[in-house]
N, C-alpha and C positions, 0 to 999 in steps of 0.2 A: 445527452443521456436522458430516460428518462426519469420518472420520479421514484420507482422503485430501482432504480442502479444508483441512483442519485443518494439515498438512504444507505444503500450497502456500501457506497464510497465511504459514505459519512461511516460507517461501522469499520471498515479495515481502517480508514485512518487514524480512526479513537484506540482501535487495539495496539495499531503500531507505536501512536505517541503515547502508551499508559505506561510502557515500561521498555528496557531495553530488546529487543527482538535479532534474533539472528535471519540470516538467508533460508538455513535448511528451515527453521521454526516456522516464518512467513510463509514458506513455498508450502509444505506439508500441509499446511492450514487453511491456505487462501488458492491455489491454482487449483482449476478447473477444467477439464477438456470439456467441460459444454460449452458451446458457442454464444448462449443464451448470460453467465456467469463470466466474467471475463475482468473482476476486478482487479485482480492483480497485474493481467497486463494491461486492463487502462490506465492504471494508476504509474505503471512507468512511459507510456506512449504519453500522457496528458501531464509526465515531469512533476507528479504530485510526489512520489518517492527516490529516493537516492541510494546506492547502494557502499558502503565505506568498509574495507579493509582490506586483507591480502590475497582474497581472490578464492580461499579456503570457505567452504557453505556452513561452516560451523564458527567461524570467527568472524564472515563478514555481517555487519550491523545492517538493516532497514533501518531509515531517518526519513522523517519527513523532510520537503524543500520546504522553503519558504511558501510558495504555491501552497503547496501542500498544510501547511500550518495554517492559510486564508481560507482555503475550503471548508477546512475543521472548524474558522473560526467564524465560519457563515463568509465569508468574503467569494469571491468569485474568481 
């Protein structure tokens, strides 16, 4: 990534881990059909987020992984 995706990682990650976040919330908020904008699916192809619950877009949870918590927390 470069150093500007690199920043907007670091922003969806801090949005997800501020407070509880749903599927539909996340999706609404963060997917992009530009090709250039692609955080939210890098962040599940590079296993930084996880998806938790009955498979409904309004009850399942966005969590950070563990990954995901080291990127945040400056780790790699």
């Amino acid at each position: 990534m470069g150093e500007s995706a690199d920043l907007l990682m670091l922003e969806f990650l801090g949005w997800i881990s501020s407070r509880r976040r749903t599927y539909s919330e996340a999706i609404n908020a963060w997917q992009s059909t530009c090709p250039r904008h692609t955080v939210w699916e890098d962040a599940i192809i590079e296993g930084l987020i996880q998806l938790d619950g009955n498979g409904h877009p309004r009850d399942t949870e966005v969590k950070l992984t563990p990954r995901g918590v080291a990127m945040l927390n400056g780790g790699r």
